[in-house]
Every structure is written in structure tokens, then in C-alpha cells.
C-alpha positions as a printed NumPy array, in Angstrom:
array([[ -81.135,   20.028,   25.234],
       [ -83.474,   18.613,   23.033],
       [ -87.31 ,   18.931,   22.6  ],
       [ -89.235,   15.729,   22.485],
       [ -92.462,   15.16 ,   20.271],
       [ -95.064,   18.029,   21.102],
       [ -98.072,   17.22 ,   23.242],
       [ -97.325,   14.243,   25.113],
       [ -94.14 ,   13.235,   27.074],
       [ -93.551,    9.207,   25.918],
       [ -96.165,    7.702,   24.212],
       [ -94.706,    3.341,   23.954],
       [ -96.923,    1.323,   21.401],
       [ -97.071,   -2.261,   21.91 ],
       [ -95.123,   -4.435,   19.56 ],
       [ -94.468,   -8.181,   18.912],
       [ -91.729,  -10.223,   20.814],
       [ -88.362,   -9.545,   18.943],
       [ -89.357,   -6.027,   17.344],
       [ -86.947,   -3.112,   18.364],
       [ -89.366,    0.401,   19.3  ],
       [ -87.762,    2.206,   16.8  ],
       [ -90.013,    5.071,   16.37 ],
       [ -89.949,    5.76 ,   20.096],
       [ -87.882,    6.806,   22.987],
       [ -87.314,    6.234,   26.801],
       [ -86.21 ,    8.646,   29.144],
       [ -85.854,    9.229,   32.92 ],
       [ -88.39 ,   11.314,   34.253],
       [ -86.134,   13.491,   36.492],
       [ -84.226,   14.48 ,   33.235],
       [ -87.738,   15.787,   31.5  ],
       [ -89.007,   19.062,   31.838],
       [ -92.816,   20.149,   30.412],
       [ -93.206,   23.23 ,   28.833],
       [ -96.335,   24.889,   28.078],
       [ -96.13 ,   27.771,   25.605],
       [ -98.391,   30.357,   25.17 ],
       [ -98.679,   33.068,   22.559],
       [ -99.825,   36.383,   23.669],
       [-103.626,   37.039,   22.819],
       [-104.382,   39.494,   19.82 ],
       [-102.966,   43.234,   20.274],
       [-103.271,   46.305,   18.38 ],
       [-100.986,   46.181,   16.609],
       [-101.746,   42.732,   14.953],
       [-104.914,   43.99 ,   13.787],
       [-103.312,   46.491,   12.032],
       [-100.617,   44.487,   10.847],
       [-103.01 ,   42.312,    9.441],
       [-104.262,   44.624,    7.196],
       [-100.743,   46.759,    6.533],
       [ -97.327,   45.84 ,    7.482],
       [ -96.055,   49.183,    7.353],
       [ -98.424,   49.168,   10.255],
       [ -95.755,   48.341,   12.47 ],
       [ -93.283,   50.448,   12.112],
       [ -95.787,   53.51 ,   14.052],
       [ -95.274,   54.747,   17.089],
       [ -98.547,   54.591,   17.875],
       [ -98.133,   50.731,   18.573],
       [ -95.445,   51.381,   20.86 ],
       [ -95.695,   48.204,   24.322],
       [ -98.94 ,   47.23 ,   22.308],
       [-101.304,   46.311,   24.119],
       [-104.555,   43.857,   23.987],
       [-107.407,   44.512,   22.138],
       [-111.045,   43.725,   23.316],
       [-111.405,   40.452,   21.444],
       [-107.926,   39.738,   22.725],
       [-109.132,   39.811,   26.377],
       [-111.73 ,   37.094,   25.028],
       [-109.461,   35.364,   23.767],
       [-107.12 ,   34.989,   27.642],
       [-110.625,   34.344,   29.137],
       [-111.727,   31.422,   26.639],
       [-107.583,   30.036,   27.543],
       [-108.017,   30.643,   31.167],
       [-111.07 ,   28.672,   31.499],
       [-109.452,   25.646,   29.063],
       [-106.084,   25.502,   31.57 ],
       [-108.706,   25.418,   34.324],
       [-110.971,   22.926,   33.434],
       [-107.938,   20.659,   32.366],
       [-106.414,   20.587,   35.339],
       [-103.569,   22.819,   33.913],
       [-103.647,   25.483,   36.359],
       [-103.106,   23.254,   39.607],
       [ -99.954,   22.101,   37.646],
       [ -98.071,   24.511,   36.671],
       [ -95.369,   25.692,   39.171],
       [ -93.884,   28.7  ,   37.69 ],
       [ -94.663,   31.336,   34.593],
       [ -92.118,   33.075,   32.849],
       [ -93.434,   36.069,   30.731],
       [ -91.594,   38.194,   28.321],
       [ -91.626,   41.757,   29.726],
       [ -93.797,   43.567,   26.937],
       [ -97.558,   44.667,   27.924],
       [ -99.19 ,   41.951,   25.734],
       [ -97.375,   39.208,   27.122],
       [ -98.247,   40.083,   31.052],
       [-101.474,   41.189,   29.934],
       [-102.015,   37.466,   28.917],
       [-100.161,   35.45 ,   31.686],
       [-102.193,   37.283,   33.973],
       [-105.488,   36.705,   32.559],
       [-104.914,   33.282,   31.756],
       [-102.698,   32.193,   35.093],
       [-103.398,   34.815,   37.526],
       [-106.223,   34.496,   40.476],
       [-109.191,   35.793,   40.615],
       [-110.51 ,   39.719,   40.837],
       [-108.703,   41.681,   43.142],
       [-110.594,   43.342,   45.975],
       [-108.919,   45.724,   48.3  ],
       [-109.327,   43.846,   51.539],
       [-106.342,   41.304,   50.136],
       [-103.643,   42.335,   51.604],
       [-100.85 ,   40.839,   48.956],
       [-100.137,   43.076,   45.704],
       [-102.107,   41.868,   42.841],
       [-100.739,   40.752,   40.228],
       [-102.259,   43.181,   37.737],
       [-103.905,   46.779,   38.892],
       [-107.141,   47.691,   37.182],
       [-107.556,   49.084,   33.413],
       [-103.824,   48.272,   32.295],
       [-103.677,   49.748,   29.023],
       [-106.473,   51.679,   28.62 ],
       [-108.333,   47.716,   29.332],
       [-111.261,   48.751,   31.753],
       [-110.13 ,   45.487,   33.026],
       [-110.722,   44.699,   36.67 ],
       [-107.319,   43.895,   39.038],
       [-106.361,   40.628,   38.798],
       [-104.945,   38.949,   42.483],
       [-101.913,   37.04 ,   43.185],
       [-103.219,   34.756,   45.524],
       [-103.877,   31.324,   44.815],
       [-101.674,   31.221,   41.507],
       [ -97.779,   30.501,   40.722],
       [ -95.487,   32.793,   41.182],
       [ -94.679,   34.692,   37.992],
       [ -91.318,   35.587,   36.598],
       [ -90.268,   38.111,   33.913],
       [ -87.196,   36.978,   31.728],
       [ -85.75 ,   39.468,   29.203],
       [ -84.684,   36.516,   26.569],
       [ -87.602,   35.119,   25.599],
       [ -88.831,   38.495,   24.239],
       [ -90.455,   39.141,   20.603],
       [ -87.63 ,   39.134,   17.819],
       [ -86.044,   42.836,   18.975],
       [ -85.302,   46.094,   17.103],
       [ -87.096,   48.338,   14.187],
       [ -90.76 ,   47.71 ,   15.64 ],
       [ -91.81 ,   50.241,   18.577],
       [ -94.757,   47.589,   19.431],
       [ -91.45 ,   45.521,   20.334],
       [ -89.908,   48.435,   23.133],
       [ -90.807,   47.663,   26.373],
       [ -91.207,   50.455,   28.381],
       [ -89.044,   50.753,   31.885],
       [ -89.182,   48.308,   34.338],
       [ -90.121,   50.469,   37.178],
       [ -93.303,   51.817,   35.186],
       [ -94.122,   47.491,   34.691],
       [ -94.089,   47.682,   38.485],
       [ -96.556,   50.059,   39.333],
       [ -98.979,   47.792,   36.396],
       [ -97.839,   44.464,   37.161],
       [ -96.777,   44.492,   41.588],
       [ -96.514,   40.673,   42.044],
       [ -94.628,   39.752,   39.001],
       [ -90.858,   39.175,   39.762],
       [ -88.438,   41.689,   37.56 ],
       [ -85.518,   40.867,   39.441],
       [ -83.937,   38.924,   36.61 ],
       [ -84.134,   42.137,   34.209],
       [ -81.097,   44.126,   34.4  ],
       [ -81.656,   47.587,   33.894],
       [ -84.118,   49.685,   34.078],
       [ -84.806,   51.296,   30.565],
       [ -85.034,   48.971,   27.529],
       [ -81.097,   48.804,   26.166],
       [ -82.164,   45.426,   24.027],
       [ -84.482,   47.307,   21.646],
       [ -81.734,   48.697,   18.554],
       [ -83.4  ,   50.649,   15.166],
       [ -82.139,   47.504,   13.373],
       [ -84.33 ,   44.587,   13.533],
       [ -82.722,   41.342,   15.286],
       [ -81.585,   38.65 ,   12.471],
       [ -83.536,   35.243,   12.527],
       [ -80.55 ,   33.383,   13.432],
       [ -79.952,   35.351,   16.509],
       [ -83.554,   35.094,   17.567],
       [ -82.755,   31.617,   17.404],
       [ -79.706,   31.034,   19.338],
       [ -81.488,   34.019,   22.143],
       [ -84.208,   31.583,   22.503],
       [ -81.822,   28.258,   22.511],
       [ -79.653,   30.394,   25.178],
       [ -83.254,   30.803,   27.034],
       [ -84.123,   27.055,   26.974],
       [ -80.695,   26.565,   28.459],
       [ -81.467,   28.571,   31.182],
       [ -84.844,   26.752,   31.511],
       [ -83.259,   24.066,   32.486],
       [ -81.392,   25.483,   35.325],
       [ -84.783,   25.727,   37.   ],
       [ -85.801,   23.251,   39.422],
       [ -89.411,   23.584,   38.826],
       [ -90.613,   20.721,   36.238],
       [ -93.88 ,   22.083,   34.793],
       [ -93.746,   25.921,   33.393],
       [ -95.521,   28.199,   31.547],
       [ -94.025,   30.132,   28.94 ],
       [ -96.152,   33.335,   28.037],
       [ -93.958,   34.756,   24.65 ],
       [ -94.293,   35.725,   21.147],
       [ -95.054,   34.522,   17.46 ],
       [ -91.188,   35.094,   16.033],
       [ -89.48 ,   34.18 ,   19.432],
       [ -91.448,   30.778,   19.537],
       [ -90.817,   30.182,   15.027],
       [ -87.522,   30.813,   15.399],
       [ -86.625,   28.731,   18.39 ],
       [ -88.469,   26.075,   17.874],
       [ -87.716,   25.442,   14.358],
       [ -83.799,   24.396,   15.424],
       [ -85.768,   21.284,   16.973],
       [ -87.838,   18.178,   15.25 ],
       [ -85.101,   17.344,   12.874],
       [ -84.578,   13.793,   14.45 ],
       [ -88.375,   13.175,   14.268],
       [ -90.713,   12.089,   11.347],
       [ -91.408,   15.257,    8.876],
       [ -95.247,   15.583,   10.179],
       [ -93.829,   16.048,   13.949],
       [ -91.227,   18.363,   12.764],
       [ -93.778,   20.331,   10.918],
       [ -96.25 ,   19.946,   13.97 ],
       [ -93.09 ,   21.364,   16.175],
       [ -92.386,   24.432,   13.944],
       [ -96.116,   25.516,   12.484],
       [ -96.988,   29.149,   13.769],
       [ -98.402,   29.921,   16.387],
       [-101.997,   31.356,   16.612],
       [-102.823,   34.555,   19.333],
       [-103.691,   32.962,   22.719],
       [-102.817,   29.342,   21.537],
       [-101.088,   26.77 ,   23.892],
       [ -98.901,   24.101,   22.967],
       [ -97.123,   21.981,   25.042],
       [ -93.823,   20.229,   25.147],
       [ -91.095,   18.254,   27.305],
       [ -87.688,   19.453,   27.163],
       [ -84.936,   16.018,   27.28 ],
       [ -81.596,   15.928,   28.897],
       [ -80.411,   13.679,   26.303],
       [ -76.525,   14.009,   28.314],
       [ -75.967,   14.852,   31.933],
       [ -76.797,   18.358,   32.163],
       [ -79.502,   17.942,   34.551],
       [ -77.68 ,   17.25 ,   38.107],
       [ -80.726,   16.472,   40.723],
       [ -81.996,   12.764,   41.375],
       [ -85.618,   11.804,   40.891],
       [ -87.755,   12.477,   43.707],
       [ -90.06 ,    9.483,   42.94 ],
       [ -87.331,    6.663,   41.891],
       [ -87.211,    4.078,   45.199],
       [ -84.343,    1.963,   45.428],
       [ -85.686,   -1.349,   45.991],
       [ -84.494,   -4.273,   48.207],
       [ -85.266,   -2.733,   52.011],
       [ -84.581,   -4.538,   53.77 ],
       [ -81.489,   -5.944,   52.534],
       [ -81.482,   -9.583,   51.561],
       [ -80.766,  -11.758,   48.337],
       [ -81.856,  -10.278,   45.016],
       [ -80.814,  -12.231,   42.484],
       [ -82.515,  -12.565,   39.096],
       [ -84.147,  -16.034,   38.242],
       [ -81.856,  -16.904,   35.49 ],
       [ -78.65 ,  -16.582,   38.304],
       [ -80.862,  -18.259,   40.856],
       [ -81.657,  -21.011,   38.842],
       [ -77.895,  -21.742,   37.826],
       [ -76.609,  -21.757,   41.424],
       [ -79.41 ,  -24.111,   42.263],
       [ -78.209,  -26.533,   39.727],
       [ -74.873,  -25.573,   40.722],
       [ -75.095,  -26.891,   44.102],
       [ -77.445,  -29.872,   43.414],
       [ -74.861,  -31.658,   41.839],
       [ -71.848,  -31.213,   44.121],
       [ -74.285,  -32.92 ,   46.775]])
């Protein structure tokens, strides 16, 4: 898998008759998958961080969750995905399993409040971590997946432990945990995960990305998960799109991409390709056409 040039999926510059497009690319759409990743908005335990890195090594940030501005911050993104036609595009969101995150997706990608004459779960219950945030509702919005490897870089940090899936349940009732194998948090270690592995956890992720037949997603993650993977990409590209690739992200800042089958991983056909020449009859191209014509002229 490869990731193409952030922010648009094949941008083709016109160029004079004879000139190869060397600085572009062409690829079937079927084999293209756009990615939209989010950072969670601002938590407690950044603002602390900020100021102290020690900061986050208390207990007191343990699952951290969002702070006031960082509820501003998933309602200034929510109304940006909405009035770009984002929302009505996006067919699945995958969040990492950490308060922040699901905080975030379901401010940002979530339906409206929740009242209790709507008889599906919502997707978030009222005043989730201490919030005084209303319920947020599951209708009207994608269905929402938690995945376990596109957590924040794991180990040393308590704002990094997630706490067990069956408590995320009671918080979170329409988001799907069924991909999350146990119950308490076995990931989370004293020592802190290396860069590298961070790396090949989120290249392992992107693998499994593709598995999924749904071609526009939302990724709802973290600052070191998203570094670390992304840097392995952009090499192939000029130096100011591999920097654009790997810069940090920001809280509550979107960026998307288009993963590229560059080989035959992907296995389903294109569901807008047509096959041309119903009904059957002669199809030749001009250049062969014009030859048999000649052809047969002169044996007349």
C-alpha cells in the first residue's frame, strides 16, 4: 500500500504533445481508497503537557479526556465536514478506543442531540467525562467502529490506558467494540512503545484498511500514531509533499488522503467502469479500419 499526495486524489496538468507527465500518476479508481484523518481535539492532559512533560506521567490524566475549548474545537470541525459536504460522504469511522478519541468522532460525525423518544442507542450518553455535554444520537450518521491498532503510541503514559471495554459501552452504546479483543486494556505495558513499532502497528492498520469495502473513511486517532505512520510514506514524492505528508498534526485538525493499490491487493471490480460495445458489433480503431479499407480497395 502506498499513500498518494495528501489532499486531492489525481490532480493531471496539461502538457504539450510529446511531453511524458512525469510528476504525476494514474490510477484505477476501484484500487483508491480516501482517508480522512482526524486528530483528537485538545485534552487535559495536553494542556498540561504543554506546560510540563513530566505532566504525563500522572495518574491523574489517566483515559484523558476533553477539555472545554476542546469541545469547541469538535464543534468548529463538525460544522466544516458539514458544510463541505464531508459528512454525507463518509461511510464508516474508525476511532481509537481512548475517551478523547470517541469524544471527538462523536462530536464531529455523530447526529444530532439525543432525546429520549429515539428509540436507537445514542451514540454518546450525556456528560461523558465530567463534559456537561448533551447525548449525542446515532441516527442519521455512519456507523462507527472502534479498532485497537490505531491507538496513541502505547505504554508509560496513564492518559494512554484505556479503560475496559464494557465501561466504553455504557458511555459510548452505538459504537461497534466487537473488533477489540478483551475486555481490560492488555496493550498498555510500563514501557513506552518504540517509534518503529508505532510505525509498523499503524502500517499493519492501513493494511487492514484496505480489507474494508467501504471507500471513504474517517480515521479519528492520535498525534504519535498519525507521525509515526505516516512518515514511512512520501519518499517517492517531491520533498515539500513529503514534508506536507509527515508535518504534525494539530488537535481537531483533518487531513485527507487516498490510499493506492499500487499491486493487486485490492480484489473487487469497479462499480462504475462500463464495458463498452452493447450491443456487440465491429469496434475497431481508425488506424485498423483505415488499413483494411485500403486493404480491400485494391484487391477489387
Amino acid at each position: 500500500l502506498y499513500l498518494s499526495q495528501l489532499n486531492f486524489l489525481l490532480r493531471i496538468s496539461g502538457y504539450g504533445m510529446g511531453t511524458a507527465a512525469v510528476d504525476q500518476s494514474l490510477y484505477p479508481l476501484h484500487r483508491c481508497k480516501t482517508i480522512h484523518l482526524v486528530r483528537h481535539a485538545q485534552g487535559v492532559h495536553n494542556v498540561e503537557g504543554e506546560k510540563n512533560h513530566d505532566a504525563y506521567m500522572s495518574e491523574d490524566f489517566f483515559d484523558a479526556q476533553l477539555t472545554p475549548l476542546g469541545w469547541k474545537q469538535v464543534a468548529n470541525l463538525r460544522n466544516h465536514v458539514k458544510s463541505c459536504g464531508l459528512s454525507k460522504r463518509i461511510e464508516l469511522v474508525i476511532v481509537s478506543p481512548l475517551l478523547r478519541t470517541m469524544q471527538t468522532a462523536s462530536g464531529v460525525f455523530g447526529g444530532e442531540a439525543h432525546s429520549d423518544g429515539i428509540k436507537e442507542a445514542p451514540l454518546m450518553t450525556e456528560n461523558i467525562g465530567d463534559s456537561d455535554h448533551p447525548a449525542i444520537s446515532s441516527v442519521n450518521c455512519p456507523p462507527f467502529l472502534a479498532v485497537e491498532l490505531c491507538r496513541e503510541q502505547i505504554g508509560n503514559h496513564p492518559c494512554d490506558k484505556r479503560r475496559a471495554i464494557s465501561e466504553y459501552q455504557n458511555m459510548f452504546p452505538a459504537i461497534d467494540f466487537s473488533q477489540i479483543e478483551t475486555d481490560e486494556d492488555t496493550w498498555w505495558t510500563p514501557e513506552r512503545e518504540k517509534r518503529e513499532e508505532v510505525t509498523a502497528r499503524g502500517l499493519k492498520f492501513l493494511d487492514w484498511l484496505w480489507t474494508r469495502q467501504e471507500k471513504e473513511i474517517a480515521v479519528v486517532t492520535h498525534s504519535s500514531f498519525l507521525f509515526n505512520t505516516l512518515s514511512a510514506f512520501g519518499n517517492d514524492c517531491h520533498p515539500n509533499v513529503k514534508s506536507e505528508i509527515g508535518k504534525r498534526f494539530a488537535n481537531c485538525e483533518l487531513r485527507s488522503i487516498v490510499i493506492v493499490d499500487r499491486g493487486m491487493i485490492g480484489s473487487d471490480e469497479s462499480s462504475t467502469n462500463y464495458p463498452g460495445k452493447i450491443p456487440s458489433g465491429p469496434d475497431l480503431p481508425s488506424d485498423v479500419a483505415d488499413d483494411k479499407l485500403s486493404t480491400n480497395g485494391s484487391n477489387v
